[in-house]
C-alpha positions as CSV (number, residue, x, y, z in Angstrom):
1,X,66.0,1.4,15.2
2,X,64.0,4.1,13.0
3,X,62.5,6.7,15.0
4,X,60.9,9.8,13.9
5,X,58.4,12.7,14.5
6,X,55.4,13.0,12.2
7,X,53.6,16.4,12.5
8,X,50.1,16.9,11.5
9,X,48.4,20.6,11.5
10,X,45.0,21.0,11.4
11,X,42.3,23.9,11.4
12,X,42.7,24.3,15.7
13,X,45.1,21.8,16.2
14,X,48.5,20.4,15.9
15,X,49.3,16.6,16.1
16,X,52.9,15.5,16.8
17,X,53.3,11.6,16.8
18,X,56.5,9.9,17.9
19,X,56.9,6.7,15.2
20,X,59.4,4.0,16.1
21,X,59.7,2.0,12.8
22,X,56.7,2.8,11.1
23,X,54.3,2.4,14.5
24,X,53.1,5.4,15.9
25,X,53.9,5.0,20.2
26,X,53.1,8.6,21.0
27,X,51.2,10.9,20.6
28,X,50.6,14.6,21.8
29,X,47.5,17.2,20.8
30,X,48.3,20.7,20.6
31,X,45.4,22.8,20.5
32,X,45.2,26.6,18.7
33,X,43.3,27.4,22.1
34,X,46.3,26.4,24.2
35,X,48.3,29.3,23.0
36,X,49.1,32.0,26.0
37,X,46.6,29.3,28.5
38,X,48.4,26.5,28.7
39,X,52.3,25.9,29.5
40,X,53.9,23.0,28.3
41,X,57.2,21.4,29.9
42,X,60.1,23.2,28.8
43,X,58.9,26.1,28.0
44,X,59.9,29.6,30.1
45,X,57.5,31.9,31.1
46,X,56.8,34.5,33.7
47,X,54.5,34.0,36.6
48,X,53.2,35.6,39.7
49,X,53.8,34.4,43.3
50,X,50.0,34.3,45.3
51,X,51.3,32.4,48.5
52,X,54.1,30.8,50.2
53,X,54.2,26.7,51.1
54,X,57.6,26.1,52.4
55,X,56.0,23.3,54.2
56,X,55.4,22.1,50.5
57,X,58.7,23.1,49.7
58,X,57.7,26.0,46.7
59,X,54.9,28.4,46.4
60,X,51.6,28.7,44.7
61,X,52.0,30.8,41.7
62,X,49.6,32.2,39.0
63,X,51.2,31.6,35.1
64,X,49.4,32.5,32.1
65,X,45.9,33.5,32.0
66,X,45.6,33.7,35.6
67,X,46.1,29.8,35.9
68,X,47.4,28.5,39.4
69,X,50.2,26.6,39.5
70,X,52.9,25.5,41.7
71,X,56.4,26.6,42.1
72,X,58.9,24.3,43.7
73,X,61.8,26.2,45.7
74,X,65.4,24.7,46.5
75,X,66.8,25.6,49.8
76,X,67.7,28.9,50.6
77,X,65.3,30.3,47.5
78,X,64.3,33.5,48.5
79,X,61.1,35.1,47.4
80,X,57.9,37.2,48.3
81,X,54.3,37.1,48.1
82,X,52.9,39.1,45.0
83,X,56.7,38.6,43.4
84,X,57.5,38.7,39.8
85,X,59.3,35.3,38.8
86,X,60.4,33.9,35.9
87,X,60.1,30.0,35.9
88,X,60.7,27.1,33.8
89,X,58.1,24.6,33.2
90,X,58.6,20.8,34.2
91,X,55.1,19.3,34.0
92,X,52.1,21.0,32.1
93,X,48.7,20.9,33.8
94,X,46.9,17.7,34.1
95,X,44.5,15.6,36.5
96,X,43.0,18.3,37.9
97,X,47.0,20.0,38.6
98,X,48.0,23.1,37.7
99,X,51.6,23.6,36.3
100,X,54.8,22.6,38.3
101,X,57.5,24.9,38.0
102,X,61.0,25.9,39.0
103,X,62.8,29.4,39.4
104,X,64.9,30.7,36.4
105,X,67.6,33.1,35.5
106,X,65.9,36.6,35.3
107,X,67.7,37.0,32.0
108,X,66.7,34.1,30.5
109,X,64.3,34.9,27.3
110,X,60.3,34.0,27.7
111,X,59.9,30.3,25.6
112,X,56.3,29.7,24.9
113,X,54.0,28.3,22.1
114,X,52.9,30.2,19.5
115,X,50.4,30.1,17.0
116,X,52.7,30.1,14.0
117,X,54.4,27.4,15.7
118,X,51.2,25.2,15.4
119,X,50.7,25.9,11.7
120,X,53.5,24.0,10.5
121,X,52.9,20.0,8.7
122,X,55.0,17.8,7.6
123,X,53.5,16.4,3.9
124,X,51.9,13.3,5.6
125,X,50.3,10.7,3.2
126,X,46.9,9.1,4.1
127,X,48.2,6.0,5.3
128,X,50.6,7.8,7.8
129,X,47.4,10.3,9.1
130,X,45.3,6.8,9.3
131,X,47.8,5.8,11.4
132,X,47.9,8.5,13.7
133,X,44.1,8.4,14.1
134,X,44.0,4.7,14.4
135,X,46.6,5.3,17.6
136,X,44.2,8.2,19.6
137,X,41.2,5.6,18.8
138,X,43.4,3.3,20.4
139,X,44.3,5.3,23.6
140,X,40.8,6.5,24.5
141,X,39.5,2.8,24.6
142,X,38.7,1.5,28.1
143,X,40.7,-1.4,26.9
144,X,43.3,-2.8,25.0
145,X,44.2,-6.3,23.6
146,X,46.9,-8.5,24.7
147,X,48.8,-10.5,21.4
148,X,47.7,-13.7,21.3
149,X,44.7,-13.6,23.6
150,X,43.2,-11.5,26.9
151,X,42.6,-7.9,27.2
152,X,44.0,-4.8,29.5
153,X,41.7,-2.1,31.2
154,X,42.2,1.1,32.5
155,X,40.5,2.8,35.2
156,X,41.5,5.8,37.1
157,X,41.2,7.4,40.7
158,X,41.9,10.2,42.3
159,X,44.9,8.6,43.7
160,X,46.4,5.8,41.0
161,X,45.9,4.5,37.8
162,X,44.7,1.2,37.8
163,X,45.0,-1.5,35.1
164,X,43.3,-5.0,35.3
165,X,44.8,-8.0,33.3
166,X,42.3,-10.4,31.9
167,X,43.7,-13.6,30.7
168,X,40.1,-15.1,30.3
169,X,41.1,-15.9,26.1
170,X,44.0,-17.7,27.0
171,X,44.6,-21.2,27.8
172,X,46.5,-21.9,30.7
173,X,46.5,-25.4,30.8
174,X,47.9,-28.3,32.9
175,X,51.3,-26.4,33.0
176,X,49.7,-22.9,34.8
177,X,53.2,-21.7,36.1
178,X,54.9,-21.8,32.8
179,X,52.0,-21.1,30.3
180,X,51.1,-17.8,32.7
181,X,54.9,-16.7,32.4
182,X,54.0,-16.3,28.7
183,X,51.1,-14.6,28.8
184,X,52.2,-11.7,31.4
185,X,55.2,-10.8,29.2
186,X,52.7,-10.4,26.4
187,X,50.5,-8.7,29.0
188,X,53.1,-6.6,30.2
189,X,54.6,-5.7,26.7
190,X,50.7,-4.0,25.8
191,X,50.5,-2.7,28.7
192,X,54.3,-0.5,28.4
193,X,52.9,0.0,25.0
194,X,49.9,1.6,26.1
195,X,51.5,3.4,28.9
196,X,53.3,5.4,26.4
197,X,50.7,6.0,23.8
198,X,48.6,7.4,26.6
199,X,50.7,9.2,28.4
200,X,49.9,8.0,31.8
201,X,52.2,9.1,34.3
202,X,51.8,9.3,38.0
203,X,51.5,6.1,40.7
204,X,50.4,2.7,38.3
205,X,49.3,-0.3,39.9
206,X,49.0,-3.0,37.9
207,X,47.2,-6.5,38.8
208,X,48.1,-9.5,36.9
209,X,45.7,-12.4,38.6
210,X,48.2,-14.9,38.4
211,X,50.0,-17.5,40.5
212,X,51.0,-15.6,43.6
213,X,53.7,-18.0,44.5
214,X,57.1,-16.5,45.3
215,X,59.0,-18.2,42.1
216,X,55.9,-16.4,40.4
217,X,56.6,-13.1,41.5
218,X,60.4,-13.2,41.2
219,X,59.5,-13.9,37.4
220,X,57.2,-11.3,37.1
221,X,59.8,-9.2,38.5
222,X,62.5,-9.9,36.0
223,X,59.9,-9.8,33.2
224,X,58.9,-6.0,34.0
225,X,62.0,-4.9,34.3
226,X,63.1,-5.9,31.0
227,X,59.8,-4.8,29.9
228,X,59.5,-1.2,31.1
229,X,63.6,-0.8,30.4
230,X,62.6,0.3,27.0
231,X,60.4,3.5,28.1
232,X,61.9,6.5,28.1
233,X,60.6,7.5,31.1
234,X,62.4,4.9,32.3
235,X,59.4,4.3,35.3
236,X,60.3,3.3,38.7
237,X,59.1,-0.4,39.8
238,X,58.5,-2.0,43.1
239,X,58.6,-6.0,43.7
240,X,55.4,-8.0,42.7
241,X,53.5,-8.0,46.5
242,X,51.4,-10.5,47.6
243,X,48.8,-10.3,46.1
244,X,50.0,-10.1,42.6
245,X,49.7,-6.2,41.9
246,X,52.9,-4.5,40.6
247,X,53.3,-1.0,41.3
248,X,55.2,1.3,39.1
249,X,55.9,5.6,39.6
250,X,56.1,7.3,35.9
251,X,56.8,11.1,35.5
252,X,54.6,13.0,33.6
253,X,55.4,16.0,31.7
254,X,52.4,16.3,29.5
255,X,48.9,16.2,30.2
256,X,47.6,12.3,29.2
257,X,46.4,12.0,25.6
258,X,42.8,11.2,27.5
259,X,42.6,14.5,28.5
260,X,42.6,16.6,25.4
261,X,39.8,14.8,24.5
262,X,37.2,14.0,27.5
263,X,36.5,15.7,30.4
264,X,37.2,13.7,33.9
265,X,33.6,11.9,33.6
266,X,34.7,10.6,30.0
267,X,32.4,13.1,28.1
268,X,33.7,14.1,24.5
269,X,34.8,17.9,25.5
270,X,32.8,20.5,22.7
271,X,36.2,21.6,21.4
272,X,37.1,18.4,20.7
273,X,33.7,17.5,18.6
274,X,34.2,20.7,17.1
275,X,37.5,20.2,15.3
276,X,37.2,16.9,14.1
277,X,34.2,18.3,12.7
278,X,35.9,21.0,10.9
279,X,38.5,18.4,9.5
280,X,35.9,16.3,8.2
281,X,34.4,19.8,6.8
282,X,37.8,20.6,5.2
283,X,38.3,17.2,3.5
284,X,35.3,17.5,2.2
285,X,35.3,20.8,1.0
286,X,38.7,20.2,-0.5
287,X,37.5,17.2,-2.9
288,X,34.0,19.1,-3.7
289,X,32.8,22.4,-4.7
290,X,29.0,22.4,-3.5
291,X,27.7,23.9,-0.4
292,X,28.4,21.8,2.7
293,X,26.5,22.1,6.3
294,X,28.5,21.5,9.3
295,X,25.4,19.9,11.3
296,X,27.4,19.8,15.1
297,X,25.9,18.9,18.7
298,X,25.2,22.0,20.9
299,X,28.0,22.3,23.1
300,X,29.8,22.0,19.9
301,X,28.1,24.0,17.9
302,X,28.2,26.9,20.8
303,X,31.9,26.3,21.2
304,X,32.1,27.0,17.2
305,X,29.8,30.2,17.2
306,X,31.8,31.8,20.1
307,X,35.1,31.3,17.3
308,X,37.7,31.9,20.0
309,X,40.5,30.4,18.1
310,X,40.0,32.1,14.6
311,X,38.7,28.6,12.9
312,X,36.3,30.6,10.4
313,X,39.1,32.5,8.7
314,X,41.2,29.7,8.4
315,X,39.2,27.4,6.8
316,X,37.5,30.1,4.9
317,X,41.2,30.3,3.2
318,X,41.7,26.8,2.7
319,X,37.9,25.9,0.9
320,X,36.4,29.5,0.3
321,X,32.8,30.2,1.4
322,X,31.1,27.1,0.8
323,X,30.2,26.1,4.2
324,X,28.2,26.9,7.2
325,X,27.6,25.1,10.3
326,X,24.0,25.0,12.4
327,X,23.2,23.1,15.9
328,X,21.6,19.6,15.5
329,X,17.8,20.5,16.3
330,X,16.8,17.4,18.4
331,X,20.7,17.9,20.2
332,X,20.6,13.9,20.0
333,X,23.8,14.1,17.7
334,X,27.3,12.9,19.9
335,X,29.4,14.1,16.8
336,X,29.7,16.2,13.8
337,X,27.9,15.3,10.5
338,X,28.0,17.1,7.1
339,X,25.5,17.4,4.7
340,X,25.9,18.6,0.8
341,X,23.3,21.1,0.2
């Protein structure tokens, strides 16, 4: 087994993508603006106690730019209100969560993201960039195919992660049992597949509408194990119930790939517009000398002007002053578009 990292910068953005033998099954987004705002897992920084939960077993804490967080405590920890605390990060913000946290040696040296960190790229070929767009097209789909017929879809709620299994392309024939045993391993094997790529973590139900007869389910069983053995997560899985859902518990570090992306009612976030904007501008800009006009959808287009992350200067050093950037004037745009002027 081949596995590697791939490592894209971009103007705003880094993308590191996890390739197991040429396919890309992870991917995470690091954005210019999370530097000093957003803690990532295993990183150390220092943080500020604003209220005591031992019933929760920890404390709220405030991290970074004032963001709350949570601090979990062993037994015996002792701490105050308003303290000083040095903590280690073991999940990053996501669904709505601030950071989770434990306490760290006082001496231990601060451990965050930097900028310079983000402006590092491996010499990636077309192909291998293709690919790691093709795989966040892939994970901000509503669905996904199934090999050889039927489809997975995602949903979410406040509480779980729900994923439908629809076997409505595939033939099931006289012998259902049998024939359905097939299909949910394929089922199964997308779904782990898409787990990953997503970054889903959390409580997972999963409903595979198939027989619900106990030889069924003790199948189904056996299947998922095997399955999900190969995540490194390695997700905890409960028995098949009956009515055919199969539950699953993932940890999650990172925030999921969704969320860098769209906001919690599935609207493309400004930033996000933004910089893919900016890398269509610097492609273009880097195969033609004429003046370009980055044409961008208002929230976009404010989010550009504002310039919080330094983008102008650094694409001003990679294609020199042959762009500018104006807000689409009917604001009926959803993306980015250039224009050669």
């Amino acid at each position: 087994m081949s596995v590697r990292e791939w490592r894209e910068a971009r103007i705003g953005e880094t993308r590191l993508a996890l390739v197991d033998n040429g396919r890309v099954v992870e991917v995470k987004v690091l954005r210019w603006s999370d530097v000093g705002r957003r803690a990532q897992a295993g990183e150390i920084w220092d943080a500020k106690v604003t209220k005591l939960a031992p019933a929760m077993g920890g404390a709220f804490m405030a991290i970074g730019a004032d963001q709350p967080g949570f601090l979990k405590l062993t037994r015996g920890a002792r701490i105050t209100e308003g303290a000083n605390v040095r903590v280690e990060i073991l999940r990053e913000a996501c669904r709505g969560k601030g950071p989770l946290a434990r306490l760290c040696e006082a001496e231990t040296p601060l451990r965050a993201m930097t900028l310079t960190d983000l402006q590092t790229s491996d010499l990636l070929d077309a192909d291998q960039q293709e690919a790691i767009d093709s795989a966040i097209d892939a994970a901000l789909r509503a669905d996904a195919p199934i090999t050889g017929g039927g489809m997975v879809r995602f949903a979410d709620t406040p509480a779980m992660r729900v994923i439908d299994v629809d076997s409505s392309e595939r033939r099931l024939g006289a012998d259902r049992a049998q024939v359905f045993a097939a299909f949910a391993k394929d089922a199964l094997a997308a779904i782990s597949a898409q787990i990953r790529l997503r970054g889903l973590g959390g409580l997972i139900a999963i409903d595979l509408a198939g027989p619900n007869d106990p030889a069924t389910r003790k199948k189904l069983d056996e299947l998922a194990r095997l399955v999900f053995a190969a995540d490194p997560a390695a997700p905890k899985l409960a028995p098949v119930n009956g009515f055919g859902v199969l539950m699953l518990s993932r940890a999650q570090q990172a925030r999921p790939l969704m969320e860098a992306f769209r906001d919690p009612s599935g609207r493309d976030l400004p930033e996000a517009i933004a910089l893919a904007g900016l890398q269509m501008l610097r492609a273009r800009g880097l195969r033609r000398g004429g003046r370009l006009v980055l044409v961008a959808p208002r929230a976009a287009y404010d989010w550009l002007q504002a310039d919080v992350i330094g983008w102008r200067a650094a694409l001003l050093a990679q294609i020199g002053p042959i762009f500018s950037f104006r807000a689409d004037p009917a604001d009926q745009l959803s993306n980015c578009e250039i224009l050669e002027v």
